[in-house]
N, C-alpha and C positions, 0 to 999 in steps of 0.2 A: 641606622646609617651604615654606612658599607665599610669603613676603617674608623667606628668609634670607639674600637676595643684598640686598636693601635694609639690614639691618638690619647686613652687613658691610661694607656704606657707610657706613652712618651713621657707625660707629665709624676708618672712613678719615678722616672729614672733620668730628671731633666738633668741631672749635673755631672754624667754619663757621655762617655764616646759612641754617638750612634755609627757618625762615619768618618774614615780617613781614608782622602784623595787626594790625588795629584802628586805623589811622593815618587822621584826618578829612582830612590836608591842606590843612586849613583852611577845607574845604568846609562848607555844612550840614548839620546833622542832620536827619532827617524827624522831624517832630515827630510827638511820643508815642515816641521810640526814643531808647535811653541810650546816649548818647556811650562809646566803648568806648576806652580807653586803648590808645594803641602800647604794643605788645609783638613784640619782636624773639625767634627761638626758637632756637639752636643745636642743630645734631645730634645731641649729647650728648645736650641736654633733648629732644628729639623721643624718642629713644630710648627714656629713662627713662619718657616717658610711654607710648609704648607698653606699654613692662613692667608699668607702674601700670592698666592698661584689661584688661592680658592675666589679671593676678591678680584682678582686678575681676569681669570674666566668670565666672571658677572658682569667687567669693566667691557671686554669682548664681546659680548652677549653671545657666550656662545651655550645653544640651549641642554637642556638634559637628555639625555639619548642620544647626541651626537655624536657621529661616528670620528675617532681622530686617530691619523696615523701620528704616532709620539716616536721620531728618530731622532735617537740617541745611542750612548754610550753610559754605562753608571756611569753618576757624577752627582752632587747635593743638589741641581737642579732640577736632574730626570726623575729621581727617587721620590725628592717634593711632587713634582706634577705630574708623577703617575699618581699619586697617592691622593692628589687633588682631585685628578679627573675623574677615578673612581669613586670619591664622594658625590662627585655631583655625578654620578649615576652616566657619565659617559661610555662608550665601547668602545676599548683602546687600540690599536691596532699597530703590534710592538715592533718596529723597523730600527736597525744599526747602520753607521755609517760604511759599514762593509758593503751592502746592496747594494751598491751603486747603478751596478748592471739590470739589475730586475727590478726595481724601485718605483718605478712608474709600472710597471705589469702589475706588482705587489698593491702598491694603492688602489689600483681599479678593480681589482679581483676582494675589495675589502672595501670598496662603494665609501672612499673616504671621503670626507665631507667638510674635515681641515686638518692642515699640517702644522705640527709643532716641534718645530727643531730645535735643539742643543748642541749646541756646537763645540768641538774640544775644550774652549777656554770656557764652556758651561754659558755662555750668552747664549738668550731665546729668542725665538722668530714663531709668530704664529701668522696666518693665512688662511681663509679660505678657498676651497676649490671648484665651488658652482656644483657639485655633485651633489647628487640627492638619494642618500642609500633607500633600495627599496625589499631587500633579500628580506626575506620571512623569517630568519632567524636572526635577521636584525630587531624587525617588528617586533620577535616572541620576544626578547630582553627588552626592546620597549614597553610592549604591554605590561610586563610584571615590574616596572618599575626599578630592572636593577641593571647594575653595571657590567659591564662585561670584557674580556680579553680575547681579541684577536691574534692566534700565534701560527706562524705559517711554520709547515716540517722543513725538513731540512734541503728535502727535491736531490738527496741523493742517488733517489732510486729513479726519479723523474721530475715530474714539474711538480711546485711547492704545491700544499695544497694548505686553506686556511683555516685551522680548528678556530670556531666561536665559543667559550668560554662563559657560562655565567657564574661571576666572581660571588658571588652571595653564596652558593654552593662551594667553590674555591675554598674560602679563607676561614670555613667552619675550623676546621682541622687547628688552625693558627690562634684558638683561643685556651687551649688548651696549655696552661705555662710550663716551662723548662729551662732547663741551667741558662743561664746568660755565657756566651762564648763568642772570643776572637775567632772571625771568620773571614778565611779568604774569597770573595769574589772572581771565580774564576772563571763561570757558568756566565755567558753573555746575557745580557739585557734583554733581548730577543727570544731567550731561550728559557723554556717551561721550567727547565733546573734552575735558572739563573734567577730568575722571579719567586721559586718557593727558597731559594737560599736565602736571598732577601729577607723576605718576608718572618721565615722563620727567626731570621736572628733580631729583627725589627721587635717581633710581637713579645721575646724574650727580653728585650735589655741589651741584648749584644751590641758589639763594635763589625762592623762590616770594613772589612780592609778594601778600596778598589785600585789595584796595581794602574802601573800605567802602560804595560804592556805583559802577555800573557805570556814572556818566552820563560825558561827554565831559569835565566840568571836572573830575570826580576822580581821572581814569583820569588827564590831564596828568599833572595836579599829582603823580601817583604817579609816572610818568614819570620827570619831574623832579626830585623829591623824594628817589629810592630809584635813578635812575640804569640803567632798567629796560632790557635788555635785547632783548629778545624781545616782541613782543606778539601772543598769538594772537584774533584777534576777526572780526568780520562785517562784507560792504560797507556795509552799514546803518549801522554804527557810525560806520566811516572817514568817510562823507559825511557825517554829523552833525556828523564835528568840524571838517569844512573850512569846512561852511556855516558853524557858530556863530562860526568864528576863533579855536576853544580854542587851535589849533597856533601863534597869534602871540602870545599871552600865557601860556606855556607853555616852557621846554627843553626840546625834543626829542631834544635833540642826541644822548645814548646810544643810541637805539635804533637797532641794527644788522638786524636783521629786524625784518618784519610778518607773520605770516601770516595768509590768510584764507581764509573756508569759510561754509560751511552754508547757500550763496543762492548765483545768478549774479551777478560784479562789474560793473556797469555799465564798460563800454570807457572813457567820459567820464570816471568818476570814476579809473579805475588810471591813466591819462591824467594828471592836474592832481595824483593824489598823486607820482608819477614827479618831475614836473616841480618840486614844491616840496620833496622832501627827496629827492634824487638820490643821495644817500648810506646810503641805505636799501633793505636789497632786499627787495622785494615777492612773498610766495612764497605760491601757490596751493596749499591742502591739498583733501585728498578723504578725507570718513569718513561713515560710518553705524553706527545706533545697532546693527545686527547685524551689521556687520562689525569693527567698529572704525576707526581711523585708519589709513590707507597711506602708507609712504613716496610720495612725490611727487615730481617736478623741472619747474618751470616753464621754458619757453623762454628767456624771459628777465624781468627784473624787468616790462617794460611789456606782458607777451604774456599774455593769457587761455588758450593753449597749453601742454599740459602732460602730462607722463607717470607715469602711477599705476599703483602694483604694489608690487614689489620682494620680499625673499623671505618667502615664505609667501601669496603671493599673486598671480593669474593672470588675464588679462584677457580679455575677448573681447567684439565687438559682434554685435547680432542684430536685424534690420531696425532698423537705427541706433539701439538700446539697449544699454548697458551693462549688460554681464554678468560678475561676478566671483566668485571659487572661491578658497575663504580657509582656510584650519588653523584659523584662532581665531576661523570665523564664528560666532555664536549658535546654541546646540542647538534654538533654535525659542519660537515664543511660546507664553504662558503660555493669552492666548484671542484665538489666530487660527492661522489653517492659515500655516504657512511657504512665503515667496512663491523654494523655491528649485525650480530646473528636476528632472528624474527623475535627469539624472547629476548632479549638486549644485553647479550653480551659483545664486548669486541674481541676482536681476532688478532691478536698481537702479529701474529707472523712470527714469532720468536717462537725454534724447535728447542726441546726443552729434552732433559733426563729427569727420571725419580726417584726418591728413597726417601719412602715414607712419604712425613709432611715437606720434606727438602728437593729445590728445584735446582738444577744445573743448566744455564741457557747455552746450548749447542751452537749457535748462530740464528740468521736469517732461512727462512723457508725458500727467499727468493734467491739467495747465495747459495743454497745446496747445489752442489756440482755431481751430476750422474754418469760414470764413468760406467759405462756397460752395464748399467743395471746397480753397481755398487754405488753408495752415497758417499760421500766426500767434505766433509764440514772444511771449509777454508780455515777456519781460525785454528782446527787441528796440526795442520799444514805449519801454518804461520808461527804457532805457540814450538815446535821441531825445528826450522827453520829458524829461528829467535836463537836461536842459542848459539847458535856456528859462531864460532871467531869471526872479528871484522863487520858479521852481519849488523848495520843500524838500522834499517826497516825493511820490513818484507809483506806483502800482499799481493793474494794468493788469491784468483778468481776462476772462474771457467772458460773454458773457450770451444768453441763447436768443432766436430770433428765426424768426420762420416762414416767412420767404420766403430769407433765407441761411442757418440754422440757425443759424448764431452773428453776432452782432454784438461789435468790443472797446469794450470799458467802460475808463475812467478813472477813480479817484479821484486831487484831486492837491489837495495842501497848498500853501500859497502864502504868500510872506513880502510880498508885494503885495497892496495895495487898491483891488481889483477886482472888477465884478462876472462873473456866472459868461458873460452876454453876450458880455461885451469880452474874458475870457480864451477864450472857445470862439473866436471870431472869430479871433485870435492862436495860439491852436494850429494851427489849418487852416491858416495862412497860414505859418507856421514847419514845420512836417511835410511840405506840397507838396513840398519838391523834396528830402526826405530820408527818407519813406517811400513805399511803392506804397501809392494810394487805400483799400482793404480793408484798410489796416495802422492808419489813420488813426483813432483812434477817434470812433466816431459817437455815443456819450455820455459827459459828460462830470461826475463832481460835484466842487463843490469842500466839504472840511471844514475842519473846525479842528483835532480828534483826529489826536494821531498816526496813524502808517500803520505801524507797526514795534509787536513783543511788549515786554515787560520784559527777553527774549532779544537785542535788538539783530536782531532777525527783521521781515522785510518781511512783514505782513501783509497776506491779500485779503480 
């Protein structure tokens, strides 16, 4: 069965913190949203509710192989009835209440078949939708009789597309036991990270913290508050909370790792966190929504240098791309052709450096900016830029230009009051002797809008 290795944890570790929600920290509520009561969830009750979502489904009739979009947020409901639907060998199709806008396009592009909502105060609604999935790599996970995960990208780059997942392959990895650890939920519901964090702390014994909102002062206070171990999140994140100084009105003190992913770290910023919690080590992850999460080993706490692999998974570079060949890669999307090679590797798009066995990810292939023939890595740019006084976010893209083909572009957020004059003059004058001239960006705007998603994502 598809989680009976979870479910003979559970019962190892019933008198145990599996989860703690709903705790404000004494932050604010967004208004218009109901304050939702701490509640702590032991293994025991995790369990039970699973049982109670497993008899639910049956009561439903809702059959095995059915396709379900499950929108949610973590909460003890969502966790339970994912962990449900995947026993009964359903294909989940993992939607947040952030979709709001694409939510209907997202369901039909995943041939959904019923919806199952959670809704902040964790009450459920099930439905069906008269659809009748008929996609062939819905079939192929019907045929072999197992469960599976529908995870749509992010559609940064364009429109989402939707990795199909079979979970039997997935959760191999997650029998294998490890230290039990406070872990912050910081990686959304929807998101490939946010599901193997889960998971992993699930199949250990751990406590899963779920904030009730993902800014820098709750994330602390949760910290703080719950003693939190572990925290997986984004450079975006980390540098928000240095700028605001959440970390000095804040215990930090328990957390023993940090790991982070899903952007390039500014060098500046692993730099000055190094340096302010030295008792913290700072561990580079590497995952994608079609491959999943890789074990990892960074060089060391302050080194952007780092080895990804480990087993079930194989590396290789190709005119300085990363390319990787995975057991538990995604059977393919739902509408788009699979970007894997003819002997079955995929094609990260991530341009990479080497030494040795150690990889340093460059950026994106598709964000390389070609200024005259010269390459231009954004995140170069940005990690320069990072440091100026004043500066709080910066992103750095290309823009077309007809006599160099590309020119770089700036946007940058500023906690200084300044006009855009006096800072363009001061960039120039600060970047001379720390980039080459076509590195230097030739426009420049300044906003007021964040420069980051809801995701803790550096947006262009």
């Amino acid at each position: 069965m598809a989680i009976e290795f979870l479910l003979e944890r559970f019962d190892q570790t019933k008198d145990a913190e599996a989860l703690i929600w709903g705790d404000s920290y004494g932050a604010l509520v967004p208004a218009g949203t109901q304050c939702v009561r701490y509640r702590s969830v032991l293994y025991s009750e995790l369990g039970q509710l699973v049982k109670f979502w497993q008899e639910r489904l049956q009561k439903e009739v809702v059959p095995k192989g059915a396709v379900i979009a499950l929108e949610a947020d973590f909460s003890p409901n969502s966790v339970a009835l994912l962990l449900s639907l995947l026993q009964h060998n359903c294909i989940v199709a993992l939607l947040t209440a952030e979709m709001k806008t694409s939510r209907d396009e997202l369901r039909q592009i995943a041939e959904v078949e019923w919806i199952i909502k959670v809704g902040l105060d964790d009450n459920v609604s099930i439905e069906q939708t008269g659809t009748q999935a008929r996609h062939e790599l819905l079939h192929q996970l019907r045929d072999r009789q197992h469960p599976g995960l529908i995870i749509f990208t992010s559609g940064s780059t364009g429109k989402s597309k939707a990795a199909v997942h079979d979970f039997i392959l997935m959760q191999e990895k997650f029998q294998t036991v490890r230290p039990a650890q406070r872990t912050l939920l910081f990686l959304l519901f929807d998101h490939i990270g946010g599901i193997n964090t889960l998971l992993h702390v699930l199949a250990n014994g751990g406590c899963a913290v779920i904030p009730l909102d993902h800014s820098p002062e709750t994330v602390a206070a949760a910290i703080a508050k719950h003693r939190i171990q572990v925290l997986p999140t984004s450079p975006t994140f980390l540098n928000l909370l240095l700028l605001g100084g959440v970390h000095q009105r804040y215990d930090l003190s328990s957390l023993e790792i940090v790991t982070y992913g899903t952007e390039v770290m500014p060098e500046s910023v692993l730099s000055n966190l190094n340096q302010l919690f030295p008792n913290i080590r700072f561990h580079q992850t590497y995952g994608l929504t079609e491959l999943g999460i890789m074990r990892s080993k960074s060089r060391s706490s302050d080194s952007l240098w780092f080895k990804v692999g480990g087993e079930g998974y194989e590396t290789r570079i190709v005119n300085g791309m990363l390319e990787i060949q995975a057991k538990s890669a995604m059977l393919g999307y739902l509408n788009a052709p699979a970007p894997f090679t003819p002997d079955g590797w995929y094609m990260t798009g991530d341009l990479v450096e080497i030494d040795g066995d150690w990889l340093k990810i460059l950026g994106r292939k598709s964000e390389l900016i070609n200024v005259g023939g010269q390459k231009v890595y954004p995140a170069e740019v940005e990690n320069v830029l990072q440091t100026m006084e004043g500066v709080l976010e910066v992103s750095v893209k290309g823009e077309a230009n007809p006599i160099t083909g590309n020119i770089v572009t700036a946007k940058v957020r500023l906690t200084t009051d300044e006009s855009l004059r006096e800072f363009r003059i001061r960039l120039r004058a600060f970047c001379q002797d720390k980039l080459e001239s076509y590195k230097i960006p030739m426009r420049v705007m300044l906003v007021k809008e964040k420069l980051h998603s809801d995701r803790f994502k550096k947006t262009h």
